[in-house]
C-alpha positions as CSV (number, residue, x, y, z in Angstrom):
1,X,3.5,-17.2,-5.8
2,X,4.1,-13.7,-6.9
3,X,0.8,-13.5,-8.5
4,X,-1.2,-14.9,-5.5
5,X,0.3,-12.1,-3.2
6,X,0.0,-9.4,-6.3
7,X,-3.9,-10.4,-5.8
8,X,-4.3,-10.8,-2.4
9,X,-3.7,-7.8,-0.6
10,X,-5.7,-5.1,-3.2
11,X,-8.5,-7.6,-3.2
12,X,-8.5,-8.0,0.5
13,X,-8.7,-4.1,1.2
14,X,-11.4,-4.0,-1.9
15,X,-13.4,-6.5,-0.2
16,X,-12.9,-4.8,3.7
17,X,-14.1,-1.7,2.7
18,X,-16.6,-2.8,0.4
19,X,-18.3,-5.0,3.7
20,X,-17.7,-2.2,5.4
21,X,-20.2,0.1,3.4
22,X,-22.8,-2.8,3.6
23,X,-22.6,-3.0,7.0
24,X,-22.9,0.8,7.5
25,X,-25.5,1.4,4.6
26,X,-23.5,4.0,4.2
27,X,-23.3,6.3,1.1
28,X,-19.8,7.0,2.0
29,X,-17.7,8.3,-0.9
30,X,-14.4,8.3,0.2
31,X,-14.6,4.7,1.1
32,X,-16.2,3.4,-2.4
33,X,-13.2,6.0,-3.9
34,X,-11.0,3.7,-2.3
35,X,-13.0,0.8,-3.4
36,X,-12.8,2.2,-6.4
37,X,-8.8,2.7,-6.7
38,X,-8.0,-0.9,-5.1
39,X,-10.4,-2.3,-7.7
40,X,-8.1,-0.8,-10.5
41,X,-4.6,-1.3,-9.0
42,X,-6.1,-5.0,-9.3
43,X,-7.1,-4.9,-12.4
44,X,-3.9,-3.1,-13.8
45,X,-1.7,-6.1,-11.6
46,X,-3.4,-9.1,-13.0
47,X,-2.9,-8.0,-16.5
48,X,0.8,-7.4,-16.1
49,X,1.1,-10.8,-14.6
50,X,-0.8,-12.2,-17.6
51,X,0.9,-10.8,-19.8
52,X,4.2,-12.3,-18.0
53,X,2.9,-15.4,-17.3
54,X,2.2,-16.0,-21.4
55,X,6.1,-15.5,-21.8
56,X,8.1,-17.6,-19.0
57,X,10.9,-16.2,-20.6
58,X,9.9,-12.9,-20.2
59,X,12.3,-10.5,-17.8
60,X,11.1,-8.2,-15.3
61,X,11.0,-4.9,-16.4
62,X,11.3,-2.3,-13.5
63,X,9.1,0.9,-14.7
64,X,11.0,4.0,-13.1
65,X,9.2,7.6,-12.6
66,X,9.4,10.1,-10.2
67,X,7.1,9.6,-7.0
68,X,6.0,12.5,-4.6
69,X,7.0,10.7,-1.4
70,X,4.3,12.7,0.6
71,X,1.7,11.0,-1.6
72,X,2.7,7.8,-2.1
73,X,2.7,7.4,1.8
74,X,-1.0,8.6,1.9
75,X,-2.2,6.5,-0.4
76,X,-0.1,3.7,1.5
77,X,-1.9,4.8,4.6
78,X,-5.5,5.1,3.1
79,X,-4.9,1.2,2.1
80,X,-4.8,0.1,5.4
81,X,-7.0,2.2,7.1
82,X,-9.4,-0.3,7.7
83,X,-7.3,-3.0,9.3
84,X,-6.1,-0.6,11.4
85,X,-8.9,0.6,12.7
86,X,-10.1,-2.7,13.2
87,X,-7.0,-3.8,15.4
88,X,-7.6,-0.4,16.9
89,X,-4.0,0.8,15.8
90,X,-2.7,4.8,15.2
91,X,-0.4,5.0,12.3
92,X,1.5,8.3,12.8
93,X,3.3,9.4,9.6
94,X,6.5,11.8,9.8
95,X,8.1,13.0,6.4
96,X,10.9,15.4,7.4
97,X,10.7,17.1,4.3
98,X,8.8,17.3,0.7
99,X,10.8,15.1,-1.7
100,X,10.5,13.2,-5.0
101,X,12.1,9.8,-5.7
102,X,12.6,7.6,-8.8
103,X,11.0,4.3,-8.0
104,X,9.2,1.4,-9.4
105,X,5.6,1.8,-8.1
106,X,4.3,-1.5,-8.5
107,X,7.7,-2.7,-6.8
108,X,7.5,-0.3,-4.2
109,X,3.6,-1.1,-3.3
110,X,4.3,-4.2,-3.0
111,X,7.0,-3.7,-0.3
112,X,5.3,-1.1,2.0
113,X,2.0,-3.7,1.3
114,X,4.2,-6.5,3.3
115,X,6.1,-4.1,5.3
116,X,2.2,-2.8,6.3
117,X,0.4,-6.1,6.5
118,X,3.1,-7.7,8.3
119,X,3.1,-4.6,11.3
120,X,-0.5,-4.8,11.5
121,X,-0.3,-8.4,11.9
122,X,2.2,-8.6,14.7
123,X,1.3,-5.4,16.9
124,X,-0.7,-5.8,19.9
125,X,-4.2,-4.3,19.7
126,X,-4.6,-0.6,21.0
127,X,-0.8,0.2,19.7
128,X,0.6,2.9,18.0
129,X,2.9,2.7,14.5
130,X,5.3,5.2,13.1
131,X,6.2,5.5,9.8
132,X,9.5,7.9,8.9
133,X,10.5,9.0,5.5
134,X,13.5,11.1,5.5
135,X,15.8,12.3,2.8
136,X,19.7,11.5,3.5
137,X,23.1,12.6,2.2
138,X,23.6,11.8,-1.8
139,X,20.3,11.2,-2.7
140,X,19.7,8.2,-0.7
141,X,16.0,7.7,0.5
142,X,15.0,6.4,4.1
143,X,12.0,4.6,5.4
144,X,11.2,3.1,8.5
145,X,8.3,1.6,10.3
146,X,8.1,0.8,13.9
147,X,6.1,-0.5,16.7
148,X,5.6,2.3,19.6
């Protein structure tokens, strides 16, 4: 199950933006960039899950490094850029400050990836989304997403 959605979701925006290009005959590089950087977040994720699936005894292993928060939210944002433009929605992005975090990429990909997918999937067309990622008290780290 894991490995299915692992798949899914950086295949589907390889494919969207991929069609996309064919449609438009367009020599458009940011979009075969993010071809591009989908196709390899792929390929990285299906050989981790290879590699796990030859040993079901094998434990996750979380992968911690520092993230730039400001970064990571763009690239989250450049993911779905299609499918929002093709449910017509406007993602607004608010970062109250520039901050690091220690984090599991992979992990954390995968959660704004449902968090994303899921938004997209239940807004009404012509909406607006906000995403918020604020720094709090003792270290602690806050993200939200909402429907305008």
């Amino acid at each position: 199950m894991q490995l299915s959605h692992d798949l899914k979701t950086p295949l589907a925006n390889v494919l969207g933006y991929l069609e996309t290009w064919r449609i438009q005959h367009s020599e458009g590089r940011s979009m075969i960039d993010t071809a591009y950087h989908n196709a390899k977040r792929l390929q990285n994720q299906i050989k981790q899950q290879l590699e796990a699936a030859r040993s079901p005894s094998a434990k996750v292993v979380l992968t911690y490094r520092e993230l730039d928060v400001e970064r990571f939210i763009s690239d989250v944002k450049s993911r779905f850029e299609l499918s929002l433009n093709h449910k017509q929605l406007e993602l607004s992005v608010t970062i109250t400050e520039p901050f690091l975090i220690m984090a599991d990429e992979q992990l954390l990909n995968r959660v704004f990836d449902n968090l994303m997918e899921n938004a997209i999937r239940h807004s009404p067309v012509k909406s607006a989304l906000m995403l918020v990622a604020e720094k709090g008290g003792a270290g602690k780290v806050q993200f939200s997403l909402t429907n305008l």
